[in-house]
BABAKOL-25153 format. One record per residue (C-alpha): residue in three letters; x, y, z; residue number from 0. Coordinates in nm, 3 decimals. Example, Ala and Ser with C-alpha at 12.3 -4.5 7.8 and 13.67 -1.06 7.14 Angstrom:
rest: ALA; X: 1.230; Y: -0.450; Z: 0.780; nr: 0
rest: SER; X: 1.367; Y: -0.106; Z: 0.714; nr: 1
END
This chain:
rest: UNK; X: 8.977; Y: 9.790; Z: 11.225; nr: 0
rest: UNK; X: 8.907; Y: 9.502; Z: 10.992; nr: 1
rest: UNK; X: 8.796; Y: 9.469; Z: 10.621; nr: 2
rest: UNK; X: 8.600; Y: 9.140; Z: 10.659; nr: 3
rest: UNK; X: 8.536; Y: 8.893; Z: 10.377; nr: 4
rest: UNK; X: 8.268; Y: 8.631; Z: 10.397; nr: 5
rest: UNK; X: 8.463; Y: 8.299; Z: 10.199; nr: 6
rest: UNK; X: 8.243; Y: 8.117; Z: 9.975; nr: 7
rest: UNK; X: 8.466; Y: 7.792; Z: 10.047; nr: 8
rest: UNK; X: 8.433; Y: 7.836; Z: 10.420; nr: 9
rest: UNK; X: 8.050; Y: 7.955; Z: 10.426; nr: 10
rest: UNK; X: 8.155; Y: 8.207; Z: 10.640; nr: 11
rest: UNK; X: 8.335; Y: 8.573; Z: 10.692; nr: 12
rest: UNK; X: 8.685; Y: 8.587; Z: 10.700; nr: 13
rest: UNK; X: 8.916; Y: 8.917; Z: 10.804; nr: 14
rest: UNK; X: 9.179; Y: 9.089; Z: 10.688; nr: 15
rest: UNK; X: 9.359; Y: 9.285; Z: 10.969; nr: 16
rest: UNK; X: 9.520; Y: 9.628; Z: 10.737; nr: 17
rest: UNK; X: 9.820; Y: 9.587; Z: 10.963; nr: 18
rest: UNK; X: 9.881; Y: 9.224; Z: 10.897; nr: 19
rest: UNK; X: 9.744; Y: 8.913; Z: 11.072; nr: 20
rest: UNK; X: 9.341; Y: 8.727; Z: 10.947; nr: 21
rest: UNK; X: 9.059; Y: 8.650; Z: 11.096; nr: 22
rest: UNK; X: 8.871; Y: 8.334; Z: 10.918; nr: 23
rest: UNK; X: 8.543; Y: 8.307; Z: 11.041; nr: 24
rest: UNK; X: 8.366; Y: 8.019; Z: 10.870; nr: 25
rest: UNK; X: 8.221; Y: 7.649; Z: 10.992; nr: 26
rest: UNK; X: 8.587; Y: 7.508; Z: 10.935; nr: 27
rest: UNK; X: 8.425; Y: 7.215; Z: 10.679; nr: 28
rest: UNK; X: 8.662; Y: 7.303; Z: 10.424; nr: 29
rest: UNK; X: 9.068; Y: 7.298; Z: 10.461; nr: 30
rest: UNK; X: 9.225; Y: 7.665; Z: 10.534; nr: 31
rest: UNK; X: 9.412; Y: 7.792; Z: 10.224; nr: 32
rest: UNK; X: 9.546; Y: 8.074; Z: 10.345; nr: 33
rest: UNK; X: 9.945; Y: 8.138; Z: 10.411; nr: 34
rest: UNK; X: 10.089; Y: 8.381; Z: 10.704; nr: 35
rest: UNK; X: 9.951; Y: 8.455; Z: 11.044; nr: 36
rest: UNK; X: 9.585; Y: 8.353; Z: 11.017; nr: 37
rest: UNK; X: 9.318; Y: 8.316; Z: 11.333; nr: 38
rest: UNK; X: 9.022; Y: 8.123; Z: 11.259; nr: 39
rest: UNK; X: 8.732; Y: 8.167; Z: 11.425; nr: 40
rest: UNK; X: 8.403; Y: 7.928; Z: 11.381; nr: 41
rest: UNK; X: 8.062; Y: 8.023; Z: 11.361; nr: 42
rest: UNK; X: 7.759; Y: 8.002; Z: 11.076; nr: 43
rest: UNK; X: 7.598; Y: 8.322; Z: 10.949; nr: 44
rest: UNK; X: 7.263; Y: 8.137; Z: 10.901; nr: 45
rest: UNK; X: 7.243; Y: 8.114; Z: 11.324; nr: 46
rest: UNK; X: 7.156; Y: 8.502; Z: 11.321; nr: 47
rest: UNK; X: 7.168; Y: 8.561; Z: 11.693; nr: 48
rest: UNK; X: 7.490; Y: 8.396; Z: 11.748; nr: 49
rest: UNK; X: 7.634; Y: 8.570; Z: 11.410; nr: 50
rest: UNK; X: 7.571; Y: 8.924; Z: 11.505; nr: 51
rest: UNK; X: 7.722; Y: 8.893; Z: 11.867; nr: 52
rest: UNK; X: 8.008; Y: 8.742; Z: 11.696; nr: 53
rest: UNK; X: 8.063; Y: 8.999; Z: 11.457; nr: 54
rest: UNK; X: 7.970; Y: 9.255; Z: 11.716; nr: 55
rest: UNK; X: 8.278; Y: 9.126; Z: 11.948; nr: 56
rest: UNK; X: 8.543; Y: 9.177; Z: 11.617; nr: 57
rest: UNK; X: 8.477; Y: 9.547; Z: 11.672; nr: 58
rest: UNK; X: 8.478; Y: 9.825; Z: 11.383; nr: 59
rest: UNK; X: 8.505; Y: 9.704; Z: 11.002; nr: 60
rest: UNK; X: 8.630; Y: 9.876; Z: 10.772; nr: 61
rest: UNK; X: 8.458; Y: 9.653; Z: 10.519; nr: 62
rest: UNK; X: 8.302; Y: 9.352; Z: 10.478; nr: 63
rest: UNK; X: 8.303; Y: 9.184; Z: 10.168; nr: 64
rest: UNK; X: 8.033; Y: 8.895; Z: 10.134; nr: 65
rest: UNK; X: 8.071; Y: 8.617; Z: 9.896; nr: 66
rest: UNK; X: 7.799; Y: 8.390; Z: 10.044; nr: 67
rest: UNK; X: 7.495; Y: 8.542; Z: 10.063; nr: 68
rest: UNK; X: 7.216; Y: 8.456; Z: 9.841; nr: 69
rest: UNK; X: 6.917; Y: 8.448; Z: 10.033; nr: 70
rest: UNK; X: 6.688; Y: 8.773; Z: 10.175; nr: 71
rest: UNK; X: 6.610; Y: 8.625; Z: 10.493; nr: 72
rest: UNK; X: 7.057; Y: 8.645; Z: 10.505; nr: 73
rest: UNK; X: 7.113; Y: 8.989; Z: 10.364; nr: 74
rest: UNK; X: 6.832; Y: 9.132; Z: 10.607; nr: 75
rest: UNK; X: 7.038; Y: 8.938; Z: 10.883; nr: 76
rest: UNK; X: 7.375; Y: 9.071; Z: 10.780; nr: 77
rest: UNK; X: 7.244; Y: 9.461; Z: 10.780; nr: 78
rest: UNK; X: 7.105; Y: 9.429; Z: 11.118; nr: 79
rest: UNK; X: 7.447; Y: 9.264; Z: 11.207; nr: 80
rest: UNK; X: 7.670; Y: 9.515; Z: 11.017; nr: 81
rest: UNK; X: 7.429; Y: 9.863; Z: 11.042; nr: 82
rest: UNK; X: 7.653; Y: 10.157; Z: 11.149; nr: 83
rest: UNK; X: 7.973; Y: 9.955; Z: 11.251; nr: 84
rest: UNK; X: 8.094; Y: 9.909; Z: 10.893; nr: 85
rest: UNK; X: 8.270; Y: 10.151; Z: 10.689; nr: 86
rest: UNK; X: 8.191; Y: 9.945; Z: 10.307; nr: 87
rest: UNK; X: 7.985; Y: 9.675; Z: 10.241; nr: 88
rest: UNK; X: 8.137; Y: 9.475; Z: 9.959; nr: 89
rest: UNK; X: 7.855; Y: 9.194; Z: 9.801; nr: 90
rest: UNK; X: 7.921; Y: 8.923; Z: 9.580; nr: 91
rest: UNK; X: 7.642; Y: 8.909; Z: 9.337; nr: 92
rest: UNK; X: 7.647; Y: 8.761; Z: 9.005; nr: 93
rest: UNK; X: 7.587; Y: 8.827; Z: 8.643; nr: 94
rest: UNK; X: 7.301; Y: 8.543; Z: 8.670; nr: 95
rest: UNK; X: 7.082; Y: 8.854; Z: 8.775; nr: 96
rest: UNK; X: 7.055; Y: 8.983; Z: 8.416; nr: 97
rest: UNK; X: 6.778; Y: 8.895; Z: 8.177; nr: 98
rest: UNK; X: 6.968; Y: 8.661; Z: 7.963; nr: 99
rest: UNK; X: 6.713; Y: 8.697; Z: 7.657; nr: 100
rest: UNK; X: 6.837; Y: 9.053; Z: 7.683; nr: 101
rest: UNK; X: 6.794; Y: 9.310; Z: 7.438; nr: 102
rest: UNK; X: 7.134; Y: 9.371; Z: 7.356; nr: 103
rest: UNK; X: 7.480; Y: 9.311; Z: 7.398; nr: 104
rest: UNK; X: 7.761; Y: 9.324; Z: 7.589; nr: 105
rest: UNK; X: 7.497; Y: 9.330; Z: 7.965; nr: 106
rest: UNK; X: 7.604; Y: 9.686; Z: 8.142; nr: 107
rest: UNK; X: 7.518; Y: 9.687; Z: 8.452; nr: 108
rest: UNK; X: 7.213; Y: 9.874; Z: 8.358; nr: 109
rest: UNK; X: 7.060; Y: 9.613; Z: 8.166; nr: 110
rest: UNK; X: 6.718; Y: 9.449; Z: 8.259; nr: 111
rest: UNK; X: 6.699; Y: 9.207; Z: 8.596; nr: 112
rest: UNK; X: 6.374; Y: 9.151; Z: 8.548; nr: 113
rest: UNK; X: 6.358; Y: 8.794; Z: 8.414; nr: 114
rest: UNK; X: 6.655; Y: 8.627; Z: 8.608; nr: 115
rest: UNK; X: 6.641; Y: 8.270; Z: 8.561; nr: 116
rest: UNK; X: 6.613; Y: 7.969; Z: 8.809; nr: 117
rest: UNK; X: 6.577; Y: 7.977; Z: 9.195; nr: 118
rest: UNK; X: 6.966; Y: 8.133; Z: 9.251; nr: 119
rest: UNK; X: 6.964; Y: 8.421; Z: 9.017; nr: 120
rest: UNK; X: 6.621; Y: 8.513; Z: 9.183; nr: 121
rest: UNK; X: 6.738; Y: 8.550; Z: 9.507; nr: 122
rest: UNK; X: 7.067; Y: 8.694; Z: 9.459; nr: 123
rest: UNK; X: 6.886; Y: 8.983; Z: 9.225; nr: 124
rest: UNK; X: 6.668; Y: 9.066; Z: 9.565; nr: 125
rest: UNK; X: 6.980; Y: 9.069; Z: 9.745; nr: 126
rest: UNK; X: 7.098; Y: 9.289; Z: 9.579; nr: 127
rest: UNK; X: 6.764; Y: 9.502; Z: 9.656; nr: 128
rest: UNK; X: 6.766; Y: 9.474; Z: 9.992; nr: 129
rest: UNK; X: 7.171; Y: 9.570; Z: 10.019; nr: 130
rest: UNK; X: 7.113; Y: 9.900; Z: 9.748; nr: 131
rest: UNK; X: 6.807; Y: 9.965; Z: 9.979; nr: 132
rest: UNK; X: 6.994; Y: 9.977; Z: 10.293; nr: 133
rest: UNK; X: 7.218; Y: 10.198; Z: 10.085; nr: 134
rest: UNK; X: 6.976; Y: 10.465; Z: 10.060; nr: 135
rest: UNK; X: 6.858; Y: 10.430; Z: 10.412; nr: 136
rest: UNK; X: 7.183; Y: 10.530; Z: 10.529; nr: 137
rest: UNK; X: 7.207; Y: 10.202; Z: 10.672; nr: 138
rest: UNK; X: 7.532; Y: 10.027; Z: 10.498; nr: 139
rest: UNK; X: 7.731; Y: 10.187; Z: 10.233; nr: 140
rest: UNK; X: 7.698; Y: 9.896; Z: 9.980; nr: 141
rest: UNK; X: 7.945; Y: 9.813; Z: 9.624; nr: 142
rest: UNK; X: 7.800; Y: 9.543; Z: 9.437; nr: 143
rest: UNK; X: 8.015; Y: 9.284; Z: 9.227; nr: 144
rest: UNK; X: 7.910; Y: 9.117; Z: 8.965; nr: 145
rest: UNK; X: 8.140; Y: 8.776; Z: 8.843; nr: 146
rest: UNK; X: 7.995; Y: 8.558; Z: 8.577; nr: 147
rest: UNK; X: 8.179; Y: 8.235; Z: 8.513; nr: 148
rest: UNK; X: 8.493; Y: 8.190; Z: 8.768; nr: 149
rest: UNK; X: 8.714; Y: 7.915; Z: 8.740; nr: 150
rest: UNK; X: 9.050; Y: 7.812; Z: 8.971; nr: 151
rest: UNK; X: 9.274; Y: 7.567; Z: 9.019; nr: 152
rest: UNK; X: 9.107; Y: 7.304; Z: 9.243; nr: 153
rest: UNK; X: 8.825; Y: 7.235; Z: 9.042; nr: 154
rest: UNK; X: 8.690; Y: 7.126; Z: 8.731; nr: 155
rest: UNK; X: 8.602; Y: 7.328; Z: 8.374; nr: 156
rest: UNK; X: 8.244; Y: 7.403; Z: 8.290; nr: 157
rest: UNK; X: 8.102; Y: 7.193; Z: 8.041; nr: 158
rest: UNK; X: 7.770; Y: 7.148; Z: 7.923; nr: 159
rest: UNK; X: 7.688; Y: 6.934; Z: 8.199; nr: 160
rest: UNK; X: 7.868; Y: 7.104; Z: 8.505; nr: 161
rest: UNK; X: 8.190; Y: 7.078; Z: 8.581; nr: 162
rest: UNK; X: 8.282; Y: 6.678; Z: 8.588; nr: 163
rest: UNK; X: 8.621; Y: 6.620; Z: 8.519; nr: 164
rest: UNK; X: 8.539; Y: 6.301; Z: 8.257; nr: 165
rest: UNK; X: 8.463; Y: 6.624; Z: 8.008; nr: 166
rest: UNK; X: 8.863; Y: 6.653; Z: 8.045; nr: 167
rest: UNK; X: 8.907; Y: 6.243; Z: 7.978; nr: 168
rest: UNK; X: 8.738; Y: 6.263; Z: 7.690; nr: 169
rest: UNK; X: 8.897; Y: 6.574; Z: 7.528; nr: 170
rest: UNK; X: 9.210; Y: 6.342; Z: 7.536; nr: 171
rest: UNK; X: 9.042; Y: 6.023; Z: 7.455; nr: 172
rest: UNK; X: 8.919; Y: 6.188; Z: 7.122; nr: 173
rest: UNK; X: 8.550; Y: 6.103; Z: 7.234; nr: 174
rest: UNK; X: 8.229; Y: 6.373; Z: 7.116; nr: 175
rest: UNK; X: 8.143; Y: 6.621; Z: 7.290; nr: 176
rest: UNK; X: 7.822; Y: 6.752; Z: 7.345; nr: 177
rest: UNK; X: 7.755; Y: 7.079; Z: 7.263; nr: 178
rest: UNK; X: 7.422; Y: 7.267; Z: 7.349; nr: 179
rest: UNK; X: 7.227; Y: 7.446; Z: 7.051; nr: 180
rest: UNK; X: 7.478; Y: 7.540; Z: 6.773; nr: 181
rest: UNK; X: 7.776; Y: 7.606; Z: 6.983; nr: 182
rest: UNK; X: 7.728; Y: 7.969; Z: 6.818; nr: 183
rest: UNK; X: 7.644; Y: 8.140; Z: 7.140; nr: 184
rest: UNK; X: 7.842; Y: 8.347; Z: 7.323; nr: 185
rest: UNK; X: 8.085; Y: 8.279; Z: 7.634; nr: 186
rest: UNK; X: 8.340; Y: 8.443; Z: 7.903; nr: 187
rest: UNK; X: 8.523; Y: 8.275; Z: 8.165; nr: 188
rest: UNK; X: 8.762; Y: 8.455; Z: 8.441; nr: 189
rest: UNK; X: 9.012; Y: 8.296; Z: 8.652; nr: 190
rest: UNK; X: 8.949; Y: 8.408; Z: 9.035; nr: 191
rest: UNK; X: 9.332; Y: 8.596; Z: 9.041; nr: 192
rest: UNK; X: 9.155; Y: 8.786; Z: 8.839; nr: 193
rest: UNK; X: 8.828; Y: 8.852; Z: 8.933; nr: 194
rest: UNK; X: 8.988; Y: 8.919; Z: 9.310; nr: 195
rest: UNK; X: 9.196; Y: 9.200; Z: 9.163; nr: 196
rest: UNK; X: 8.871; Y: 9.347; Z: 9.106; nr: 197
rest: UNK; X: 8.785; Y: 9.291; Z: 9.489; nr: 198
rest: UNK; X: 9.084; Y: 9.429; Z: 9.598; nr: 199
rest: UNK; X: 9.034; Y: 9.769; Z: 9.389; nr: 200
rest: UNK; X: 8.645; Y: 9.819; Z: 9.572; nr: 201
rest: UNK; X: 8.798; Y: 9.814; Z: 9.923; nr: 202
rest: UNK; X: 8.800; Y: 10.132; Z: 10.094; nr: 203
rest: UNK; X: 8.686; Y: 10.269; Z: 9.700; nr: 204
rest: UNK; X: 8.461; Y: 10.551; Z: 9.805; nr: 205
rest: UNK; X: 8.368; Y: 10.583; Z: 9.386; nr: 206
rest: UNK; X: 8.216; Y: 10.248; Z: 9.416; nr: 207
rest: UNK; X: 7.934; Y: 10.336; Z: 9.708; nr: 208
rest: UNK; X: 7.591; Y: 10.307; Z: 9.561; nr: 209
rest: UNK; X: 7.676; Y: 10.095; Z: 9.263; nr: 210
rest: UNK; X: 7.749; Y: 9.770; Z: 9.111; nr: 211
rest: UNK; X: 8.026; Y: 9.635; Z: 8.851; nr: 212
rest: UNK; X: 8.072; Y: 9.359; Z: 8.613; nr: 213
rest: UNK; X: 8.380; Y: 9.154; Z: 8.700; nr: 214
rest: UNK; X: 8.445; Y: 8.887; Z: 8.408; nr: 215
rest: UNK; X: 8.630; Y: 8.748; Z: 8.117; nr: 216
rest: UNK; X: 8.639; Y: 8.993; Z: 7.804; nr: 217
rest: UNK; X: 8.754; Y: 8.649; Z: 7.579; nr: 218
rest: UNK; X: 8.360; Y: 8.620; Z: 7.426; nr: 219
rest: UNK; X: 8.392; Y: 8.273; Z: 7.253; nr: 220
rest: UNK; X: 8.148; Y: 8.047; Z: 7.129; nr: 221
rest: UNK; X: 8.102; Y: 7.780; Z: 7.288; nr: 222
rest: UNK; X: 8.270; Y: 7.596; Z: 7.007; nr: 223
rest: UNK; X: 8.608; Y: 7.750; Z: 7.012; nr: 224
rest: UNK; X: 8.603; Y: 7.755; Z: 7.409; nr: 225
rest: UNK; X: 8.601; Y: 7.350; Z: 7.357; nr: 226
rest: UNK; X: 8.851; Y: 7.357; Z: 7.079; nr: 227
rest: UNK; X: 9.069; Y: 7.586; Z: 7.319; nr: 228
rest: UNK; X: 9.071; Y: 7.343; Z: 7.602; nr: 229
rest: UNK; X: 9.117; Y: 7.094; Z: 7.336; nr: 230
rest: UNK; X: 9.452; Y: 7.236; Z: 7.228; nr: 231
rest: UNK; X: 9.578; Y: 7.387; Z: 7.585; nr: 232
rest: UNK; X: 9.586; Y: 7.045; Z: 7.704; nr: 233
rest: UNK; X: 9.747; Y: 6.859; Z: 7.383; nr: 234
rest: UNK; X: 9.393; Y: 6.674; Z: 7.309; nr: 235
rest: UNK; X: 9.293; Y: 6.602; Z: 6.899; nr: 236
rest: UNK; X: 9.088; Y: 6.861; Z: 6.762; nr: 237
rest: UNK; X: 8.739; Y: 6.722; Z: 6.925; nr: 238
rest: UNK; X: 8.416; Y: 6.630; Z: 6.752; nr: 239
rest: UNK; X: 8.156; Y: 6.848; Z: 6.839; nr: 240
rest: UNK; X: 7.809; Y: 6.718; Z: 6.839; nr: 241
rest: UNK; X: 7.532; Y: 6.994; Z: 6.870; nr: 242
rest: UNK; X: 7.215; Y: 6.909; Z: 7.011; nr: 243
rest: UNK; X: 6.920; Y: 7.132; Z: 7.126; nr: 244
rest: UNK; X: 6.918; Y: 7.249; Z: 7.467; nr: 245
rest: UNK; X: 6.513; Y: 7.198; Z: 7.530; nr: 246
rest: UNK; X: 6.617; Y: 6.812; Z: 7.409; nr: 247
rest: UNK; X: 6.922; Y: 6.765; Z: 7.646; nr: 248
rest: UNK; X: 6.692; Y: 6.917; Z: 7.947; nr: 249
rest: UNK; X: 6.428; Y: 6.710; Z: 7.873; nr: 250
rest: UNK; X: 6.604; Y: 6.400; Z: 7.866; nr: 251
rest: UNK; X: 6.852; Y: 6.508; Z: 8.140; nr: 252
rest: UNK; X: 6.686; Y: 6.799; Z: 8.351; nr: 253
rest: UNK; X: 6.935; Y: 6.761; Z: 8.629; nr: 254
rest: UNK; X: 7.274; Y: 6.712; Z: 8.422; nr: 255
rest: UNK; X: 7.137; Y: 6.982; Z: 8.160; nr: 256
rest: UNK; X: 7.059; Y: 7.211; Z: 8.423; nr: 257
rest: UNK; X: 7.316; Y: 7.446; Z: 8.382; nr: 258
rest: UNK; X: 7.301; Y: 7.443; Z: 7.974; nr: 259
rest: UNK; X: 6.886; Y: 7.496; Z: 7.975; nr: 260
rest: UNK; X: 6.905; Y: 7.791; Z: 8.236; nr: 261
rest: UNK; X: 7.266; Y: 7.980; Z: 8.154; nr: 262
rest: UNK; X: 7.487; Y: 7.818; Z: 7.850; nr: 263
rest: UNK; X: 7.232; Y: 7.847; Z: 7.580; nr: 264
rest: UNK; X: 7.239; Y: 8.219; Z: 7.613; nr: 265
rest: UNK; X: 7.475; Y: 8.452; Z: 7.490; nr: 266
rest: UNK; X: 7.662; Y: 8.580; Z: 7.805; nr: 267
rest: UNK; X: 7.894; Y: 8.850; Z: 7.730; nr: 268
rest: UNK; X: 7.940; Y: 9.145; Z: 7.945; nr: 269
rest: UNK; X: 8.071; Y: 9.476; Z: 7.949; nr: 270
rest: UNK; X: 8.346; Y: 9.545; Z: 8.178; nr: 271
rest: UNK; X: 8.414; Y: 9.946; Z: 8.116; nr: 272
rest: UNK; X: 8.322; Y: 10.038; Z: 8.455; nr: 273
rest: UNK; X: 8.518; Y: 9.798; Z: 8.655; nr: 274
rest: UNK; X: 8.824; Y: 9.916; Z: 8.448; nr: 275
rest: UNK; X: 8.798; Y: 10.250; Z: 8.521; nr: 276
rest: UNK; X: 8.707; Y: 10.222; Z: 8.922; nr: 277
rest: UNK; X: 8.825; Y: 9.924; Z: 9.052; nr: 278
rest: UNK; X: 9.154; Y: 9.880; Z: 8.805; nr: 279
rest: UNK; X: 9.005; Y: 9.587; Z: 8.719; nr: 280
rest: UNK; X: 9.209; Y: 9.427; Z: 8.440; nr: 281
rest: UNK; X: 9.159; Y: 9.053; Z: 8.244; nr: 282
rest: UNK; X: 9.558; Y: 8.919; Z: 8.252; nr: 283
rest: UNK; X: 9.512; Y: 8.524; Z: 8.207; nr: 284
rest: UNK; X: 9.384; Y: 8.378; Z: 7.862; nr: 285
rest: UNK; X: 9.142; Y: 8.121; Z: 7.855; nr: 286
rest: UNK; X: 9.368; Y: 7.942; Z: 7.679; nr: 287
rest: UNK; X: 9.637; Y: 7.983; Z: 8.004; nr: 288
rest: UNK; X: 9.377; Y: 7.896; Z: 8.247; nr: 289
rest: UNK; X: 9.212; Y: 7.551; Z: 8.137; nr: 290
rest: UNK; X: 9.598; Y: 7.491; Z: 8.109; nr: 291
rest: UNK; X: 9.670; Y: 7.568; Z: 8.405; nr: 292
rest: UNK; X: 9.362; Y: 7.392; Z: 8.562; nr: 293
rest: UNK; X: 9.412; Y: 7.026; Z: 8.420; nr: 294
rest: UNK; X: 9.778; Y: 7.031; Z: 8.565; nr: 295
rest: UNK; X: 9.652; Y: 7.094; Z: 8.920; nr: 296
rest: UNK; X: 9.407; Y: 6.826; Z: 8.842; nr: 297
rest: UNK; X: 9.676; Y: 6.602; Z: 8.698; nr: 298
rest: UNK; X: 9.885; Y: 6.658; Z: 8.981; nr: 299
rest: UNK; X: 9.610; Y: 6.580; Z: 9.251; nr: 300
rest: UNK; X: 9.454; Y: 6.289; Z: 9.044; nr: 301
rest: UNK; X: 9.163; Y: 6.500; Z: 8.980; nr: 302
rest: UNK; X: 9.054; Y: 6.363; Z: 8.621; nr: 303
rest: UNK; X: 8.775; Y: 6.054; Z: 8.613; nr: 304
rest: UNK; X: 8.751; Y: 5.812; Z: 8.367; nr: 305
rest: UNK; X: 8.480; Y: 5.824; Z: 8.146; nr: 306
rest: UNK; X: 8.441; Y: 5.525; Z: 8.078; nr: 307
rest: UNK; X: 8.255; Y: 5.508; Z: 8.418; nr: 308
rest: UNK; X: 8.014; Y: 5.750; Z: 8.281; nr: 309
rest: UNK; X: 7.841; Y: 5.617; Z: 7.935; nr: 310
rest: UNK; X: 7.617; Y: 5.891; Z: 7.965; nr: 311
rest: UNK; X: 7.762; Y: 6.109; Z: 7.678; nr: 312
rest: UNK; X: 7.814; Y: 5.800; Z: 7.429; nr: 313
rest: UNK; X: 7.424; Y: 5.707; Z: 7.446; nr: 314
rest: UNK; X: 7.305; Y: 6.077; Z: 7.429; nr: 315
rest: UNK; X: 7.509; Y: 6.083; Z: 7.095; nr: 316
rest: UNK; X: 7.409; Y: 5.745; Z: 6.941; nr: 317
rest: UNK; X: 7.046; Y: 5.817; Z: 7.018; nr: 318
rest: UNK; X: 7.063; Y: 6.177; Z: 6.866; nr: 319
rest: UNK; X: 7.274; Y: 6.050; Z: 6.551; nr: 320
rest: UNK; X: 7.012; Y: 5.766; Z: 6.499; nr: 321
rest: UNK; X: 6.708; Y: 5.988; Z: 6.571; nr: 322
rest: UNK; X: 6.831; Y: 6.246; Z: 6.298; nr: 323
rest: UNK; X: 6.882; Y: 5.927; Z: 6.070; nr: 324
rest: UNK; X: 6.504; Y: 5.853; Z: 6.145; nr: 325
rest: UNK; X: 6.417; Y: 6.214; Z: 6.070; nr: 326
rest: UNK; X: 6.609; Y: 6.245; Z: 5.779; nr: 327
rest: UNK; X: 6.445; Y: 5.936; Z: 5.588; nr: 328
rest: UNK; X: 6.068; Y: 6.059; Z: 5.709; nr: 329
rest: UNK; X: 6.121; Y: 6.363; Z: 5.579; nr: 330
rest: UNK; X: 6.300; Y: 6.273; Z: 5.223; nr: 331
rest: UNK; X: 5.950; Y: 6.284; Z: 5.013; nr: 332
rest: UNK; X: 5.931; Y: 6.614; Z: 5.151; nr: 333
rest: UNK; X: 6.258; Y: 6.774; Z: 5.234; nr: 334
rest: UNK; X: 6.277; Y: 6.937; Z: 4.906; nr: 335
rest: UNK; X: 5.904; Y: 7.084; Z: 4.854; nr: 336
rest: UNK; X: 5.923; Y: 7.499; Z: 4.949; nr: 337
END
């Protein structure tokens, strides 16, 4: 009897033997980072035929938790695979699903998902469909997770434009950064320890079957103070903020400003009451602790670029400062009139 967890880093499942002992089953592009007595086994979930006799030969699951899956044409595969040999059915969805223009605040996990935004959030909202469907059916007893923001050691901090580790050269070098909007909307972040704990407490949870659960940071900052906190976790100057509209940055960077035009500009706070209560779920590291604790690792591995290979940010900024200087003078005649 396995619980069976599907690794975002490895595209693939990986097991958890209760007894002691894993099973990793991913495409092995990625390096294992797991300690202790460990059997990998490769194989990709998107060749269907190959994945269900593969999953059919690890026997009985106890549960399978699935952090990969985003697309129908994969959850539909996965019930077929899993349909009366699994005990739980843990999916990794995401707070994306919610309609970020919402109509109020923090998102439960009743709040509209009918308006999710871009090409990801679509698809993992009909995921989540299909999974609560099969639910009913009697097919898979499904728990649905939802993290928002999750950061670890190994990777960058989210910034306005991804996750580019100049953002972190520049905090230090006392350069601007740009800020979308007024850098008055609202934020969370989680560190993975964190949001696994929440994991952890929906295995073998019978009180979870049937539903899903916000798993996030409860810090809501602006965008503003989560820049000045990075600022001072990693002994940078206080930095200079320069706000600029998000419909502007997208326009004249649709790729880079990706992220800001579809999530960051939106207030995205969430409410975590039900996690708490059936999963144990509890937020234990501050932002403040966790951008710290980030940069070292990326200090340590040589992880931070220089920015001055990346002029990017400098010409957004001169070009905004001067265009408001343009405004500001073709407007003077008229700036007072109401």
């Amino acid at each position: 009897m396995y619980p069976l967890h599907w690794d975002r880093r490895g595209a693939g499942p990986r097991t958890h033997r209760r007894e002691g002992g894993l099973i990793l089953y991913n495409r092995g592009r990625t390096p294992l980072r797991v300690d202790g007595d460990v059997t990998v086994v490769r194989g990709d979930r998107t060749d269907g035929a190959r994945f269900a006799d593969q999953l059919a030969a690890l026997g009985t699951l106890d549960c399978v938790v699935d952090m990969v899956c985003f697309d129908p044409a994969e959850a539909e595969s996965a019930i077929r695979a899993c349909r009366g040999r699994v005990g739980q059915y843990i999916f990794c969805s995401s707070v994306t699903v919610y309609d970020k223009a919402g109509a109020g605040y923090p998102f439960t996990e009743q709040a509209p998902r009918d308006h999710p935004l871009g090409d990801y959030a679509a698809k993992k909202a009909r995921c989540e469909d299909i999974f609560l469907a099969a639910h009913r059916r009697g097919d898979l007893p499904v728990t649905i997770l939802r993290p928002g923001s999750t950061y670890a050691e190994g990777q960058g901090i989210i910034h306005t434009f991804g996750g580019a580790t100049t953002y972190i050269d520049r905090l230090r070098r006392g350069r601007p950064i740009i800020v979308p909007g007024d850098g008055q909307s609202l934020w969370v972040a989680c560190h993975a320890d964190d949001v696994a704990r929440g994991f952890v407490g929906a295995l073998g949870n019978q009180a979870t079957l049937g539903r899903a659960y916000n798993v996030t940071g409860e810090e809501w900052m602006t965008w503003d103070r989560y820049h000045r906190t990075v600022a001072a976790a990693v002994g940078a100057p206080e930095p200079t903020l320069v706000h600029i509209p998000t419909d502007l940055l997208a326009a004249i960077a649709p790729e880079r400003a990706r992220l800001a035009a579809l999530d960051l500009r939106y207030t995205n706070i969430f409410d975590t009451t039900a996690a708490r209560r059936d999963l144990g779920f509890r937020y234990t590291i501050p932002w403040a602790d966790g951008a710290r604790r980030v940069v070292a690792w990326l200090d340590a591995h040589g992880g931070i670029a220089d920015s001055d290979a990346d002029p990017f940010d400098d010409r957004v900024v001169a070009a905004w400062e001067a265009l408001t200087v343009q405004m500001a003078a073709r407007c003077a005649d008229v700036a007072g009139v109401s």
